[in-house]
ZAVOTI-383419 format. One record per residue: residue in one letter; x, y, z of N, C-alpha, C in turn; residue number from 0. Coordinates in pm, 1 decimal. Example, Ala and Ser with C-alpha at 12.3 -4.5 7.8 and 13.67 -1.06 7.14 Angstrom:
2
   code        n_x        n_y        n_z       ca_x       ca_y       ca_z        c_x        c_y        c_z   pos
      A     1319.0     -569.0      780.0     1230.0     -450.0      780.0     1320.0     -330.0      780.0     0
      S     1285.0     -225.0      708.0     1367.0     -106.0      714.0     1290.0        3.0      787.0     1
This chain:
162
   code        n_x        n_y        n_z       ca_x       ca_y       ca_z        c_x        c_y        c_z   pos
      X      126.6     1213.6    -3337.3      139.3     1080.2    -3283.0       45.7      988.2    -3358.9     0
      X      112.0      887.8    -3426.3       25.1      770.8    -3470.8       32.6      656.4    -3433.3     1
      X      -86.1      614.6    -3371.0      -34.1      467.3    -3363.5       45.4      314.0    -3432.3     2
      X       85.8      256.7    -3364.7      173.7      192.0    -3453.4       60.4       52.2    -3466.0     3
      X       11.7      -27.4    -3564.8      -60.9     -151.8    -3500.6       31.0     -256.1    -3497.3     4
      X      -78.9     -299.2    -3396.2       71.0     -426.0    -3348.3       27.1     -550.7    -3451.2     5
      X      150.8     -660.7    -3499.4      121.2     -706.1    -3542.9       93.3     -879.8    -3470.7     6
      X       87.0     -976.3    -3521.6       43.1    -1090.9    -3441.3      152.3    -1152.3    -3327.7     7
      X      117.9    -1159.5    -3217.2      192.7    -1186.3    -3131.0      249.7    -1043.8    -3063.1     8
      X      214.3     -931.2    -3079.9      237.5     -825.8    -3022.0      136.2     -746.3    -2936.9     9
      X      169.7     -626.5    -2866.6       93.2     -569.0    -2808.2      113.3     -421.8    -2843.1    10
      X        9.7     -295.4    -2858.2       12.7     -191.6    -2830.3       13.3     -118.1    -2681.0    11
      X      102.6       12.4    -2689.2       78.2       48.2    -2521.4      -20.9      153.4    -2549.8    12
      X      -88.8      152.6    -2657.7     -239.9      267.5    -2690.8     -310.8      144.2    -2614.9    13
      X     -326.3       27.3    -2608.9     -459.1      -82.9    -2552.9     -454.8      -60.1    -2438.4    14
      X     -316.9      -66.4    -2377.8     -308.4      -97.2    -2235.3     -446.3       34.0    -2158.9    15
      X     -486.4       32.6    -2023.0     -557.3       97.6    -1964.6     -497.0      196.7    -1873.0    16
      X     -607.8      280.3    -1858.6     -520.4      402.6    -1748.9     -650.8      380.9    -1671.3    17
      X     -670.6      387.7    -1580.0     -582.0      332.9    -1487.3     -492.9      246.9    -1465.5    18
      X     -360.7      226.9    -1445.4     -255.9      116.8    -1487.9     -340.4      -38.2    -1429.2    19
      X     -318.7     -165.6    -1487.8     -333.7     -236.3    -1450.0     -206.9     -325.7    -1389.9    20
      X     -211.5     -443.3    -1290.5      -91.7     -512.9    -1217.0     -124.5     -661.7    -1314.6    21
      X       -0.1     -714.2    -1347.8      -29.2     -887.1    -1377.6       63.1     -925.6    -1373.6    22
      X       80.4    -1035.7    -1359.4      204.1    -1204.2    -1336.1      222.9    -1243.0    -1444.1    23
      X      389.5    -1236.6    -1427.0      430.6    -1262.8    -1539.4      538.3    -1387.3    -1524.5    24
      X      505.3    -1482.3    -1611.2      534.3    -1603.5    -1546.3      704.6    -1622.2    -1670.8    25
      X      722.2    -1544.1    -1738.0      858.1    -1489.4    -1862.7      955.6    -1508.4    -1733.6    26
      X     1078.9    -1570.3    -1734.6     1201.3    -1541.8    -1742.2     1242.2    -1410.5    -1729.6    27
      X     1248.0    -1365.4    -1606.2     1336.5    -1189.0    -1622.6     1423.4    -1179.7    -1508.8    28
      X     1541.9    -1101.0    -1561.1     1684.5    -1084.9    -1551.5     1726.9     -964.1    -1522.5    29
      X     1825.0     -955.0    -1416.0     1890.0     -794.5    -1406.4     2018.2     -804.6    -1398.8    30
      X     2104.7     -772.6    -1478.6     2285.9     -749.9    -1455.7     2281.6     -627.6    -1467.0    31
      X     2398.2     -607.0    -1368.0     2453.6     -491.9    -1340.4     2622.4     -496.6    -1291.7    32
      X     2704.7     -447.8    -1347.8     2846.5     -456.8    -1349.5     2928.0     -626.9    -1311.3    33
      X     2826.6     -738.0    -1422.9     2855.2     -838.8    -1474.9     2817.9     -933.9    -1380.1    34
      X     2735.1     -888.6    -1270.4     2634.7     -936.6    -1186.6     2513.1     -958.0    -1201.1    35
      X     2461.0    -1098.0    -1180.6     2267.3    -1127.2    -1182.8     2264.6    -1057.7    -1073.8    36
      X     2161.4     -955.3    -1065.5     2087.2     -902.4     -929.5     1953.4     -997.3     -888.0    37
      X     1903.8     -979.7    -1000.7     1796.8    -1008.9    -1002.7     1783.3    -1163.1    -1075.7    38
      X     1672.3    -1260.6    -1043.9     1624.6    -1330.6    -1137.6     1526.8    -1433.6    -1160.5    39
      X     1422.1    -1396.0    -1175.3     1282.8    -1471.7    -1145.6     1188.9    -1496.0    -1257.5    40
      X     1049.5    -1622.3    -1190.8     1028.8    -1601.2    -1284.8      875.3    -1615.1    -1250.4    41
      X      852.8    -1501.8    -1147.4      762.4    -1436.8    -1084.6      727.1    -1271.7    -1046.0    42
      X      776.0    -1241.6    -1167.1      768.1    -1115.1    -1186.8      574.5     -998.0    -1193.3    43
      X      549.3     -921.8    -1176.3      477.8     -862.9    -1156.8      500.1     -733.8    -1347.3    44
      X      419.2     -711.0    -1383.7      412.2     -571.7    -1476.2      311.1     -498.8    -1489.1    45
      X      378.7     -354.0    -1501.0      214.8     -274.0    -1466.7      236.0     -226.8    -1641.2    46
      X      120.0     -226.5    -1690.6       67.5     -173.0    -1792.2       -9.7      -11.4    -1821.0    47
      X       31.1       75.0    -1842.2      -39.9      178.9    -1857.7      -56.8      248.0    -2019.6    48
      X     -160.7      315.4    -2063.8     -161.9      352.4    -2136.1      -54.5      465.9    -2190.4    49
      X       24.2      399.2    -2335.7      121.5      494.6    -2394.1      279.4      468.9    -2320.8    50
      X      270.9      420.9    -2223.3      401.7      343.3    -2134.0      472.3      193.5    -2190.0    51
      X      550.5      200.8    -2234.3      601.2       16.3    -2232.7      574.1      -38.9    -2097.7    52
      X      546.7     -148.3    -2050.5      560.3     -235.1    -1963.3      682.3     -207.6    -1863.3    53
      X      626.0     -221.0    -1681.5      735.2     -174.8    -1599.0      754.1     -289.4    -1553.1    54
      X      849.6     -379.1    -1496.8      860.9     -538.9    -1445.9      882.0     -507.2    -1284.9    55
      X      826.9     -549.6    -1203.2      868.5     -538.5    -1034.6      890.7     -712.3     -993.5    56
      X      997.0     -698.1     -974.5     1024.8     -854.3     -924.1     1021.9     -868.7     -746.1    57
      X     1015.5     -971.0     -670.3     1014.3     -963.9     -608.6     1111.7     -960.6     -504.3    58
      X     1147.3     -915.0     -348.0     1245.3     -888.6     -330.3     1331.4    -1058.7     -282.4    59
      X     1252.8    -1150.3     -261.6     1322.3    -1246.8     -258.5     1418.0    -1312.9     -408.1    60
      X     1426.9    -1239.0     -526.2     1452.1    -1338.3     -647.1     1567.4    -1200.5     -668.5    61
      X     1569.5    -1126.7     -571.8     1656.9    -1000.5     -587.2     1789.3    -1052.3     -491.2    62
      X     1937.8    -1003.4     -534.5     2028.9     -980.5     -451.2     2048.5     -867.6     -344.5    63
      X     1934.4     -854.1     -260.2     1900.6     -719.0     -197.0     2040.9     -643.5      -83.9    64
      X     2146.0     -733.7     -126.1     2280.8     -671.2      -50.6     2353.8     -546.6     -131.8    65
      X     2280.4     -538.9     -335.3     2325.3     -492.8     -423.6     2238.5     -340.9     -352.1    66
      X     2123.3     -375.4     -321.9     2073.5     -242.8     -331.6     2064.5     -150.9     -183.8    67
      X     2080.8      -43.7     -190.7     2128.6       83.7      -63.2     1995.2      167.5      -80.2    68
      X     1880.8      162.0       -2.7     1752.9      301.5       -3.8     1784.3      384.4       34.0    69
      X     1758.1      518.3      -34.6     1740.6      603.4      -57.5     1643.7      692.7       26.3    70
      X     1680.6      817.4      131.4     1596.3      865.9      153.1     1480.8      944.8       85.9    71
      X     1457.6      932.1      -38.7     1392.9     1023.0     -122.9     1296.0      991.2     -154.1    72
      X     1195.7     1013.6     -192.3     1067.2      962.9     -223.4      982.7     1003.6     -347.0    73
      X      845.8      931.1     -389.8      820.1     1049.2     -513.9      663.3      979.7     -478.1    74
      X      585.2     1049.6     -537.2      457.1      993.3     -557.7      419.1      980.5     -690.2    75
      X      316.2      872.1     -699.2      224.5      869.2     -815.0       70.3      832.2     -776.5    76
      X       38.2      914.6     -870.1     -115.9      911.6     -810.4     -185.0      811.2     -847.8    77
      X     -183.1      701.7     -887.9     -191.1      586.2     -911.9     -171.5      458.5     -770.9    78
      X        9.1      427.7     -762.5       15.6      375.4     -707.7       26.7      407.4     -524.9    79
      X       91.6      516.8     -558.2       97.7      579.1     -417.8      258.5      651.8     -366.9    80
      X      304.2      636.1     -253.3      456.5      666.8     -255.4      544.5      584.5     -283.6    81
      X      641.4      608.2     -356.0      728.7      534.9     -413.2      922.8      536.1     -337.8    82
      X      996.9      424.3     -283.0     1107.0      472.2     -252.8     1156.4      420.7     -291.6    83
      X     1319.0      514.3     -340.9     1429.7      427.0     -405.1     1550.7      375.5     -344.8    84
      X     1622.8      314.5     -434.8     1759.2      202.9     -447.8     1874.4      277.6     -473.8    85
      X     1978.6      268.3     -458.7     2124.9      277.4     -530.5     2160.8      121.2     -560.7    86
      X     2182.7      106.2     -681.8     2241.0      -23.5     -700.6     2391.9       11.1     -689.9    87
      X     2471.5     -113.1     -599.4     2601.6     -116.3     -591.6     2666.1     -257.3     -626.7    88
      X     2752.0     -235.2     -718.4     2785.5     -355.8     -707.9     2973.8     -364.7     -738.1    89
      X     3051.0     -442.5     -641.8     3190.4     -341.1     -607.9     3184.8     -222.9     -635.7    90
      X     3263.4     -171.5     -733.6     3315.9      -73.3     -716.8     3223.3       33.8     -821.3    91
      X     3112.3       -6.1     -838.2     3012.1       -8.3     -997.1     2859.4       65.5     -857.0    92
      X     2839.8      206.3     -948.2     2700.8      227.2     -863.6     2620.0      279.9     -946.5    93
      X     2484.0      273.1     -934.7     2388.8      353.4    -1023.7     2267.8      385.3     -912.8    94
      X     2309.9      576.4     -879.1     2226.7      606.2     -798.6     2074.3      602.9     -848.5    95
      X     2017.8      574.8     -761.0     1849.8      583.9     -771.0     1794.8      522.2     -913.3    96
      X     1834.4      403.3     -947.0     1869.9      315.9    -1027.9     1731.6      233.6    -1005.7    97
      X     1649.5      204.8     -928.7     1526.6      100.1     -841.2     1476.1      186.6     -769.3    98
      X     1325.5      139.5     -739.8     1233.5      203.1     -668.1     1163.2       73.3     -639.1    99
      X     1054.2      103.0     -532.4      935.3      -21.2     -475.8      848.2      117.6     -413.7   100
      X      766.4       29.0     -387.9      604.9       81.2     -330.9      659.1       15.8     -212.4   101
      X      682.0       15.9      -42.0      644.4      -19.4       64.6      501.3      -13.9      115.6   102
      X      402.9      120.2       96.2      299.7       82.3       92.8      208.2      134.5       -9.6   103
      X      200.2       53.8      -79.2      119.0       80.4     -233.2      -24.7      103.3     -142.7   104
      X     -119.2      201.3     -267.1     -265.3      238.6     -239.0     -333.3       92.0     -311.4   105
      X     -456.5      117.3     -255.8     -566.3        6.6     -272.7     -563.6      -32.4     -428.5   106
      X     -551.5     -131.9     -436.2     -578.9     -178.6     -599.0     -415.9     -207.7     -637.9   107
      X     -289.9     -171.7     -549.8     -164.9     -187.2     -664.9      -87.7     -275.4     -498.2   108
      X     -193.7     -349.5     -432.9     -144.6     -402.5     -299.2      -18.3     -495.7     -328.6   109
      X      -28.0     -563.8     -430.2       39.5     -675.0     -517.3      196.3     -627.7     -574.5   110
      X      221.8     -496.2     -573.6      344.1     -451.7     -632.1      399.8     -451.4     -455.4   111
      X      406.8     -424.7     -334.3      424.6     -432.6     -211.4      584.0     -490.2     -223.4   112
      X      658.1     -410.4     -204.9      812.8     -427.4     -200.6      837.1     -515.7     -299.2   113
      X      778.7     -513.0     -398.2      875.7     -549.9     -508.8      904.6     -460.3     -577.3   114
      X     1069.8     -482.2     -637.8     1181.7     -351.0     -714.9     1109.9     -337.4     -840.4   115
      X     1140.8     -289.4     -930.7     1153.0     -221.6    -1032.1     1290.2     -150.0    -1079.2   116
      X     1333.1     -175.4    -1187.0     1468.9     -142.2    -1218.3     1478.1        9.2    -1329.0   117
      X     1555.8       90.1    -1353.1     1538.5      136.3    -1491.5     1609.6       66.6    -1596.9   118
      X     1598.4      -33.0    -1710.5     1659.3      -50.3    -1782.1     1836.6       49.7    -1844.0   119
      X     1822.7      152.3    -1859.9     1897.6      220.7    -1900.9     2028.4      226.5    -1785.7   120
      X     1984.9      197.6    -1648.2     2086.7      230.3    -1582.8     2133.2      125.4    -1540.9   121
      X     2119.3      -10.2    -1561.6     2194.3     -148.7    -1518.0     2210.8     -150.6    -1666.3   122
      X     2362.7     -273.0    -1684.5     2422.4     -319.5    -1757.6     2307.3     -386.0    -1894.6   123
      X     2216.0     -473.1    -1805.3     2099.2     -547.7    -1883.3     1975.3     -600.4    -1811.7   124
      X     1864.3     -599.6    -1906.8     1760.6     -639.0    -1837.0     1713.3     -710.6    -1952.0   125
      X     1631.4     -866.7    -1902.5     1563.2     -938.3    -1980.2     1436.0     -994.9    -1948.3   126
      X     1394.9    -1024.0    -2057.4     1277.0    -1038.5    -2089.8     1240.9    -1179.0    -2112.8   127
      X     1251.0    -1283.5    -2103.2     1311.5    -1450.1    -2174.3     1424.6    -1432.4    -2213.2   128
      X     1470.2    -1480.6    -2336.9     1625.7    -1434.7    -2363.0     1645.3    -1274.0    -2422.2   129
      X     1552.6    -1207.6    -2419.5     1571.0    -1066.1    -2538.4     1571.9     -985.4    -2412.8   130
      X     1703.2     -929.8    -2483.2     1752.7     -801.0    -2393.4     1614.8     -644.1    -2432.5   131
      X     1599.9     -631.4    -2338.2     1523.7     -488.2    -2355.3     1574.9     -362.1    -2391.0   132
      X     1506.5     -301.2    -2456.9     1562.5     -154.6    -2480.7     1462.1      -50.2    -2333.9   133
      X     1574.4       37.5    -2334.3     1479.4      126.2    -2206.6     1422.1      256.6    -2289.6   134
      X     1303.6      291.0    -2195.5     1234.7      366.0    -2260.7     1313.2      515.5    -2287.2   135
      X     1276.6      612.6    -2371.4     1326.0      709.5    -2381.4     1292.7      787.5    -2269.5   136
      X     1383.5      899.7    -2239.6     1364.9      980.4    -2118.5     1336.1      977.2    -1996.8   137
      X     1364.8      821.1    -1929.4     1358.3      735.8    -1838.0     1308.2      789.8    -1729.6   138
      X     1164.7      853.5    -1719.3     1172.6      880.7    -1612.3      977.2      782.4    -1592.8   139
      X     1004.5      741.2    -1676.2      888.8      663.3    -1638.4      948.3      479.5    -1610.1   140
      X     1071.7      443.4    -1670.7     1159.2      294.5    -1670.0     1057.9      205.2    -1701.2   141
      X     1018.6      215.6    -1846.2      958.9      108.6    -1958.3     1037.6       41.1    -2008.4   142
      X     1028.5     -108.8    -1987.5     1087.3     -196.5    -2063.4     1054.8     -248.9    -2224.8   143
      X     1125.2     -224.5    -2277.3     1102.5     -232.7    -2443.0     1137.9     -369.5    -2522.0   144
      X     1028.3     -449.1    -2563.5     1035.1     -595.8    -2590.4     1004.4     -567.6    -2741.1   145
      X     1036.5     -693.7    -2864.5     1004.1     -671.6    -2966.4      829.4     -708.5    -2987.4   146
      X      790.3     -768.0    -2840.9      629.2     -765.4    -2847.9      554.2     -679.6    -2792.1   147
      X      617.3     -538.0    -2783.5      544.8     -428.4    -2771.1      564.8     -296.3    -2883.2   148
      X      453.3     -235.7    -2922.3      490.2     -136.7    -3007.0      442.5        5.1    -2968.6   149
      X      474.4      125.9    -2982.2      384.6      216.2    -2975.1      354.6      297.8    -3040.3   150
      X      386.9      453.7    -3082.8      483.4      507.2    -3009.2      448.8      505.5    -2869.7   151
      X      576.9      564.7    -2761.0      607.6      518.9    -2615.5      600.8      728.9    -2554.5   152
      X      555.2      715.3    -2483.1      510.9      835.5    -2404.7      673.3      796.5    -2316.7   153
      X      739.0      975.1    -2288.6      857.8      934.0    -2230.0      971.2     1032.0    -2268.3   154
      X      985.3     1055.4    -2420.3     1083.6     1127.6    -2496.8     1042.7     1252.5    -2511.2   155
      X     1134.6     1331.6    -2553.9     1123.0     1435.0    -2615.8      968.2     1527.5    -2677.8   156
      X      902.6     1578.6    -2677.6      800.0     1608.7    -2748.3      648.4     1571.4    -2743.2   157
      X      649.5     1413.7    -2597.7      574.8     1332.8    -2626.4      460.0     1376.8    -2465.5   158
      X      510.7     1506.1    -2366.2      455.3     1488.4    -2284.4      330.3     1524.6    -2285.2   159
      X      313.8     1623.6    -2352.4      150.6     1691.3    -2404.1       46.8     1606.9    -2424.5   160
      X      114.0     1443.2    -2485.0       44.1     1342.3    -2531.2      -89.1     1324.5    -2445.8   161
């Protein structure tokens, strides 16, 4: 693994911190899903962690929350705390366990508090201002991939040992 350096106007996800940090993101961001805005605000939340692309949690008011069906399932992270998910539906168009939120996030991630999070890979599109994102590899972390982030990205194949 080598780092990539970022160049001006970019960011590395080697800088970002572990413990993840929360910030406001005042960018334009977008969710379609089977030729539907779900989503679209421009009061978005992103957590930063080291070796991760950027995760976006919008809030549930800037969300079409009729699109999304919870999930009895749950997961933890030792970070934020328990995590529950979404089925996005939209007619006849579904992507199970597609979104997740914190209902009650641990001390320090109080600020993510029912706002979604999407996986890129499994809605139609997700944006960033106007630039469509790429999703992270092996989605089980749902990093959003901007041309102002570089890494390599913890996620794929080979990279968990990292």
């Amino acid at each position: 693994m080598k780092r990539i350096k970022p160049k001006p106007g970019q960011e590395s996800v080697w800088d970002y911190p572990r413990p993840p940090r929360v910030e406001d993101v005042s960018k334009h961001v977008r969710v379609v899903f089977n030729g539907t805005v779900i989503a679209d605000t421009n009061r978005a939340k992103r957590v930063l962690e080291t070796s991760h692309p950027p995760v976006y949690y919008i809030p549930p008011e800037d969300i079409t929350m009729e699109f999304l069906h919870q999930l009895p399932q749950t997961t933890y992270c030792e970070f934020k705390g328990r995590a529950a998910y979404y089925t996005v539906r939209v007619d006849e168009k579904e992507a199970p366990a597609a979104a997740w939120f914190y209902p009650n996030p641990v001390k320090g991630y109080e600020g993510l508090k029912d706002h979604v999070a999407f996986y890129p890979s499994r809605m139609e599109a997700c944006y960033v201002g106007d630039e469509q994102v790429q999703s992270q590899e092996g989605d089980f972390y749902g990093g959003w991939i901007t041309s102002e982030i570089v890494g390599p990205f913890k996620g794929g194949a080979g990279t968990w040992g990292w």
